[in-house]
N, C-alpha and C positions, 0 to 999 in steps of 0.2 A: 127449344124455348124453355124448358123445365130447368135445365143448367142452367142456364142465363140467370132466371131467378131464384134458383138456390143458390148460387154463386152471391148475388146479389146480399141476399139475406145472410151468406155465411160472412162476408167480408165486416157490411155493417155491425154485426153480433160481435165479430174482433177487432172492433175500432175502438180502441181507449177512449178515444175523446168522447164518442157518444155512450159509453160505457158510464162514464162517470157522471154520480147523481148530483153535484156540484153544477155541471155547465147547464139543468132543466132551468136555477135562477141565476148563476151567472154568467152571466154573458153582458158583449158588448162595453157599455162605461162600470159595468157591477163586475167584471170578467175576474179570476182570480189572478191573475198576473197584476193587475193595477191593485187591487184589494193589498196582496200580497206586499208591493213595491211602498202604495200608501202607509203601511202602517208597520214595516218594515221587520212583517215578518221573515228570517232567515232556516230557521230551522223546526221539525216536528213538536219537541217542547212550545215553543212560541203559537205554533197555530193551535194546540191542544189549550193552551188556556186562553185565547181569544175564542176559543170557540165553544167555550164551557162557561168562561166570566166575563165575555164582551156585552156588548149591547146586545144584540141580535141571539143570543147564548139560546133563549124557547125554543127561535126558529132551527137551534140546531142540534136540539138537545135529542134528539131521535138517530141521528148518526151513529153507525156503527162504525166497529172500528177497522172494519175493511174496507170500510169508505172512507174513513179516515188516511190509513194506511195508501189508499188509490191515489187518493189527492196530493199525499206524501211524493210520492213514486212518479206520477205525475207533474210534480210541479219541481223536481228533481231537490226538495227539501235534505236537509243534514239529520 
C-alpha cells in the first residue's frame, strides 16, 4: 500500500504539466495554447516582452526565469 502511494506521489511530482506554475491560472478558454495562438506569439523573445509590457505584465512580474524557461520548453517555443 505504501508503494502505491509513493508511486503516486513520485509520478505527480514528475509530471510537467502539473509542475508548471502557469496552468494554477491557465487553464481551459485562459489555457496557454489559445493565449499563445491569439496573439501569435511564436518564439521566447515574443513571450518575454508580452509578459513584461503586456497588460497583465504586475500579474507576472514575479516570474522567474525558470518559469519562464518551463513554459518555453513546454509550449515547445523557438
Amino acid at each position: 500500500m505504501y508503494i502505491f502511494i509513493s508511486l503516486i506521489i513520485v509520478l505527480f511530482l514528475l509530471n510537467p504539466v502539473s509542475a508548471l506554475k502557469c496552468d494554477k491560472c491557465h487553464r481551459d478558454d485562459k489555457s496557454l495554447d489559445k493565449i499563445f495562438q491569439e496573439r501569435g506569439i511564436k518564439n521566447k523573445e515574443e513571450l518575454l516582452y508580452k509578459l513584461k509590457n503586456g497588460q497583465k505584465a504586475k500579474l507576472h512580474q514575479h516570474l522567474t526565469d525558470e518559469e519562464i524557461n518551463e513554459a518555453v520548453k513546454q509550449m515547445n517555443l523557438k
